[in-house]
N, C-alpha and C positions, 0 to 999 in steps of 0.2 A: 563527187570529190574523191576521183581515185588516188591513187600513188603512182607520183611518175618515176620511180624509183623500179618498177613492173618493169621486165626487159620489153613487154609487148608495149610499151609506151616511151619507150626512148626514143621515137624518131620525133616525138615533141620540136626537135632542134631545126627540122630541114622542114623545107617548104610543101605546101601536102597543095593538091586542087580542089577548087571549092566542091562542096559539095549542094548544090542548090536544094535538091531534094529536102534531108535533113532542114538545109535552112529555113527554109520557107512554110516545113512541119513544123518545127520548133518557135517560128515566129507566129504561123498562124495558129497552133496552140494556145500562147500566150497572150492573143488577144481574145480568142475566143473565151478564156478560163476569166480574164481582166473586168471585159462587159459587165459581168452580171454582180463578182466584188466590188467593183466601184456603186454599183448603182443598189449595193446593198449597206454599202458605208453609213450613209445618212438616214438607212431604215433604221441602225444601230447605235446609231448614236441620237436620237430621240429619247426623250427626256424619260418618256415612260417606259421604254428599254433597259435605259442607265439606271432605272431602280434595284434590277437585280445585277450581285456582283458577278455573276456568271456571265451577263453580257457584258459589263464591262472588260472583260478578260477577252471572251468574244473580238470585241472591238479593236483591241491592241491586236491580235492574232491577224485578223481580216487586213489592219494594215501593212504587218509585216508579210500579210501573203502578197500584197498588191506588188510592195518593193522585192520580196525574192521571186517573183516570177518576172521582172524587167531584166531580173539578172540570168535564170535558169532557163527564161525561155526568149524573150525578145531579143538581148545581146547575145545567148546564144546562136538561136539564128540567125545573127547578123556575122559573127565572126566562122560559125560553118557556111552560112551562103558565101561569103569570101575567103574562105580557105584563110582566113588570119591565125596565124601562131606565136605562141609568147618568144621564142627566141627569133625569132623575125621582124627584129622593128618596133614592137610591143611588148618589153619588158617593162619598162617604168608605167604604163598606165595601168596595163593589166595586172601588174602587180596593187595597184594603190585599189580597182576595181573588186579584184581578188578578196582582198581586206576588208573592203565591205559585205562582197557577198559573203564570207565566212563568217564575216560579224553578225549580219541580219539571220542568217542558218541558224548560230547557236542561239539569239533570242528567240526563235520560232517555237525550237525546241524545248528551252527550258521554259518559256512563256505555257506551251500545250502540259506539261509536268504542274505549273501553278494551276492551271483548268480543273485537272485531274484530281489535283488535293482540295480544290476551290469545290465539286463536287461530292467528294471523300467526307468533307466537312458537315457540309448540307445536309447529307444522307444521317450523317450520325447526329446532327446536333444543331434545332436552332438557334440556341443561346449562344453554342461557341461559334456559329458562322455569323451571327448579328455580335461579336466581341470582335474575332477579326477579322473581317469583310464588310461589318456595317460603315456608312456615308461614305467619310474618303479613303479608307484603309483599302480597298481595293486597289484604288491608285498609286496607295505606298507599296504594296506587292508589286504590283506591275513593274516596279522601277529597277527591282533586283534581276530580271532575267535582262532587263535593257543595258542593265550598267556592264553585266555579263561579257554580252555580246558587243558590246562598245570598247572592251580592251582589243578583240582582236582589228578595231581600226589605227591602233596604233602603227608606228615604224618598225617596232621592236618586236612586235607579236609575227606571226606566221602566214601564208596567204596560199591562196588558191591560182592557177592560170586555166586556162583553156587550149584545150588540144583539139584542132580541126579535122585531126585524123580521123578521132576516134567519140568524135563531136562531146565530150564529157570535161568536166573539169577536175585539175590533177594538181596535186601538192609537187611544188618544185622538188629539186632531186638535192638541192644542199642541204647543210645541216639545220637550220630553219625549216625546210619541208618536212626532211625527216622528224623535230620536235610537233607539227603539225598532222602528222601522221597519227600519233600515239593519242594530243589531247584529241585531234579528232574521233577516235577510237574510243577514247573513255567517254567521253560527250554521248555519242550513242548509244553505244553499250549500256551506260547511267539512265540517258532518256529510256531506252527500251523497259529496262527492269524496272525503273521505279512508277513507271504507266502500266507494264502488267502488275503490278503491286496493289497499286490504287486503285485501279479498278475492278482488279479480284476483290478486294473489298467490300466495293463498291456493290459488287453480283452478292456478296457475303451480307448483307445489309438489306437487298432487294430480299433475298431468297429467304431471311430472318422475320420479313416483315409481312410478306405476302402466306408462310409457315403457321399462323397465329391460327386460333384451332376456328372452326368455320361456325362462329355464331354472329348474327346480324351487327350485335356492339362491336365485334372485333372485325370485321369489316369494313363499318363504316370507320371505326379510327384508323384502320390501313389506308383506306381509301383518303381520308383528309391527308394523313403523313405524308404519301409518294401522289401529291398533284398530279393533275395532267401536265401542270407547268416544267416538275419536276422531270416527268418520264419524257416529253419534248425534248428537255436539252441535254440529257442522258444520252439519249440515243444521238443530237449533234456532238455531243463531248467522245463516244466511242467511238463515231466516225472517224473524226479530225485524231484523234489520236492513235487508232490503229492506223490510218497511211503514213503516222509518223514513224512509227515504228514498223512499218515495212519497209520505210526510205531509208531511215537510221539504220539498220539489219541490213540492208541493199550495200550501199554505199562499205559499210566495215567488209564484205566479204568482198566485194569487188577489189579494194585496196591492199588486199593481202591473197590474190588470188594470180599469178601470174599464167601468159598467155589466153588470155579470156577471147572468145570470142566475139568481134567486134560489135555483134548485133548485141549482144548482152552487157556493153557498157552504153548503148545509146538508150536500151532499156532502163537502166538504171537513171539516165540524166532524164526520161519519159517518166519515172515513176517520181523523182522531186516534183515536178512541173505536177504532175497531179496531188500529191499532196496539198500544194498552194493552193490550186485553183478548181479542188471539191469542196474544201472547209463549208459548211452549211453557215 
């Protein structure tokens, strides 16, 4: 989601030739990443799954990657295999399309931030992770990054298009893009810092606990504190959220980087697509 406002992106306007290549990367990307999320859906949502609220979080994520990858990679390489551009015929869909993918984007992200503290929690405390994340209080978290990411499907809100040039998607150049420019930039910015935050903590916690002085009693209580269950989804919660924050970090310097060389905005549309479709 760069800035078409970049002078190396204002030929968004005229007609570019498809690019088959890219499209047919970006499409066969997207199903290969799709496979193996879909058909890990229903291992997660399993009853004995949904006991911990870490998978329930999980689960909302895994489906918002299913839908931002139909956006970042399937339609993308539909609209680079045919050379489609937003001032070409396709303003009113890709705009209303736009809206969505920027919508599903910010729940992804502030969705992986609830992970993060959803984790943060755990580490420090099972009474206060069984106060808020016991039964359906998970559910009621989840609701806040959704409701989020559901204002920008409004009219009113800001949107995204697709440039076939430069196979990446780019904030309109009016004053709506420009406002979309900015929350896009605090959005990241936000996601990044408050995921290095948490999870510095989180190593602050491990390294606290694993530090206890080396006698058999204080071992075995370390050892019961940090499960195997625990250090499993640790290591998927660091995953998933460090490619966010190389995509969040990607995407802010791209947009404010003029004349980029073209290989390095399709890297950047290459590295969303992989955020979605590595989540464990």
């Amino acid at each position: 989601m760069s800035n078409v406002s970049n002078n190396s992106l204002l030929t968004d306007s005229v007609e570019v030739a498809p690019n088959r290549l890219i499209g047919v990367f970006y499409f066969t990307h997207g199903i290969v990443f799709l496979i193996p999320l879909v058909l890990c859906l229903p291992v997660m949502a399993q009853k004995e799954q949904r006991k911990h609220s870490c998978y329930k979080i999980m689960l909302v994520m895994t489906t918002l990657d299913i839908i931002n990858l139909c956006t970042s990679s399937i339609l993308s390489g539909y609209y680079s295999y045919n050379g489609i551009q937003y001032c070409c015929g396709h303003e009113t869909s890709m705009r209303i399309i736009g809206r969505f993918a920027l919508g599903f984007f910010f729940m992804y992200t502030s969705t992986c931030v609830l992970l993060a503290f959803n984790r943060f929690i755990d580490f420090y405390s099972d009474d206060l992770t069984e106060r808020l994340f016991g039964k359906r209080r998970t559910w009621y978290w989840s609701v806040v990054p959704l409701l989020y990411g559901a204002y920008f499907f409004t009219p009113w809100s800001t949107t995204i298009v697709y440039n076939s040039q430069f196979d990446i998607w780019i904030f309109t150049q009016d004053e709506t893009g420009k406002k979309g420019v900015i929350i896009h930039t605090i959005n990241n910015v936000m996601t990044a810092a408050l995921l290095f935050v948490l999870y510095s903590l989180i190593c602050y916690q491990l390294r606290r606990y694993f530090s206890i002085q080396p006698t058999t009693q204080s071992n075995d209580a370390a050892a019961r504190r940090i499960s195997s269950m625990q250090k499993q989804v640790i290591v998927q919660s660091v995953m998933i959220c460090s490619l966010t924050v190389i995509s969040c970090l990607a995407y802010v310097i791209v947009q404010y980087t003029d004349n980029f060389p073209p290989a390095l905005y399709k890297t950047t549309q290459i590295i969303w697509q992989i955020m979605h479709g590595t989540s464990p």
